[in-house]
Residue, then its C-alpha position, 0 to 999 in steps of 0.5 A: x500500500x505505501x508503494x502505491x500511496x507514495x505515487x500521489x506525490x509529484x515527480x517520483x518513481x516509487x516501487x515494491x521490491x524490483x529488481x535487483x531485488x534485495x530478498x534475492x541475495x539476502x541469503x548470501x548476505x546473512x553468511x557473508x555481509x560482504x556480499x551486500x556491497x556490490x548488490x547496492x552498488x549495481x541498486x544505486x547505479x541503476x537509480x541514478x539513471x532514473x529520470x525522476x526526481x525522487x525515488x522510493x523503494x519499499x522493502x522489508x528486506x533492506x532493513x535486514x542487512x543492507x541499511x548499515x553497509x549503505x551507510x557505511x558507503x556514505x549514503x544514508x537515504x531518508x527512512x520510514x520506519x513502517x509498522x503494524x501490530x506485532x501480532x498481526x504482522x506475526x500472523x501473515x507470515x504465519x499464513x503465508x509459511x514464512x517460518x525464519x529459518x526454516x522455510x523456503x520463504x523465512x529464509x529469504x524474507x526473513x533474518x535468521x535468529x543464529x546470524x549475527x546481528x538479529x535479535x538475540x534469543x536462545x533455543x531458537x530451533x525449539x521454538x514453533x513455527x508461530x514463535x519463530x515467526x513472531x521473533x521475526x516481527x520482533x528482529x525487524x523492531x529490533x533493527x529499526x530501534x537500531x537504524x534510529x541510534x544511527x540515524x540520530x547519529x548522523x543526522x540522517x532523515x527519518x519518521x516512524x509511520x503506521x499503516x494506518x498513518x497513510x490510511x488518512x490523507x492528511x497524514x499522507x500529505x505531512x509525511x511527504x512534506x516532512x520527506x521533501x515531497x509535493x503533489x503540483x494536484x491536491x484533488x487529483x492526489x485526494x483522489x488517487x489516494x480514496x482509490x488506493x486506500x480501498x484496496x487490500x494489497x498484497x492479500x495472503x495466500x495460505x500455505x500447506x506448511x502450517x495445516x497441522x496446528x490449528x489452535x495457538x495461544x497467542x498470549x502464551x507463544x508471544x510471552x516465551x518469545x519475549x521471555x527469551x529475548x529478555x534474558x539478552x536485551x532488556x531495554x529493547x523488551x521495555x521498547x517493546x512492552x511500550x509500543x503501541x503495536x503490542x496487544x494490551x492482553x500480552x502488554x500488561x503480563x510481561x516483566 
């Protein structure tokens, strides 16, 4: 949807992983982080030749593995860090069998729990498939609290969004001044926008590789996961408990 709604701003390419596409090579990038430099340095080349002014890309990938790199090149591109609620999130990917390091689709769209620098947690190989999926909404917080340290750093650009942020087109709007953008037709924008929001992109489809569990505690998975990861990063389960994309019922049990 933030593809698409970012398209109602003037002058600008705005895309949903194209190629080169960083899920492509996330595999290799987990074993060697090396491997991410001459992946961004073919995206980069490719990008300067737009004709466009702006250029928007949004992945959930490229925080996982690419961003740090990036800046250590000398780039540091504004950021918007995209959520929804945790548990939500942790059920798409649960529906679509995209288990972390354990599926086709987990291991090249997701962080892998024994790679260095993801989000600490020990016995990951116990967890079940729903855990394991959950933990990978968690490491993408994880990595966008750690994008914002740098960020803040360096001066870099950058605002945190929710999905229903966009949903309202006045927000739409101030997000985009606060990115340099403009809309040169504010009805034609208006109206691009209402069709956009109507939309349901990116729809899940159900995979096989989740059939035999039926049933899930909720609650109980998610405090386990937290459970663990506690025992590594306390501050970050304070970010956690704190946030807003976090279920009340799960919230008020935690400690």
């Amino acid at each position: 949807m933030l593809t698409e709604i970012l398209k109602i701003f003037s002058d600008i390419r705005s895309e949903h992983e194209p190629a080169p596409n960083y899920s492509d090579i996330l595999p290799s990038v987990k074993e060697n982080p090396r491997a991410s430099i001459e992946f961004l340095k073919e995206k980069i080349n490719i990008i300067n030749n737009l004709k466009e002014q702006h250029y928007a890309e949004t992945s959930n990938v490229f925080g996982k593995g690419f961003l740090i790199p990036l800046v250590r090149m000398g780039i540091s591109p504004q950021l918007i860090f995209l959520n929804r609620n945790f548990r939500k999130t942790a059920k798409s990917l649960y529906t679509r069998g995209s288990f972390p390091m354990r599926t086709t689709l987990g291991k090249q769209f997701s962080a892998d729990p024994t790679a260095p620098g993801s989000l600490p947690i020990f016995e990951p190989q116990t967890l079940s498939n729903y855990q394991l999926c959950y933990w990978g909404v968690l490491d993408s917080y994880y990595r966008q609290i750690q994008a914002e340290r740098i960020y803040q750093k360096i001066s870099g650009n950058f605002l945190w969004a929710s999905t229903d942020d966009f949903k309202d087109f006045n927000k739409t709007l101030k997000v985009g001044s606060l990115l340099g953008l403009h809309v040169d037709d504010l009805e034609e924008a208006r109206r691009m926008h209402k069709k956009i929001t109507t939309i349901h992109h990116n729809p899940n489809v159900p995979s096989p590789a989740n059939r035999w569990q039926t049933s899930i505690d909720h609650d109980k998975e998610e405090t386990e996961v937290i459970d663990r990861v506690a025992f590594y990063d306390l501050l970050f389960i304070e970010n956690v408990r704190n946030s807003q994309f976090i279920d009340a019922s799960l919230a008020k049990n935690l400690h």
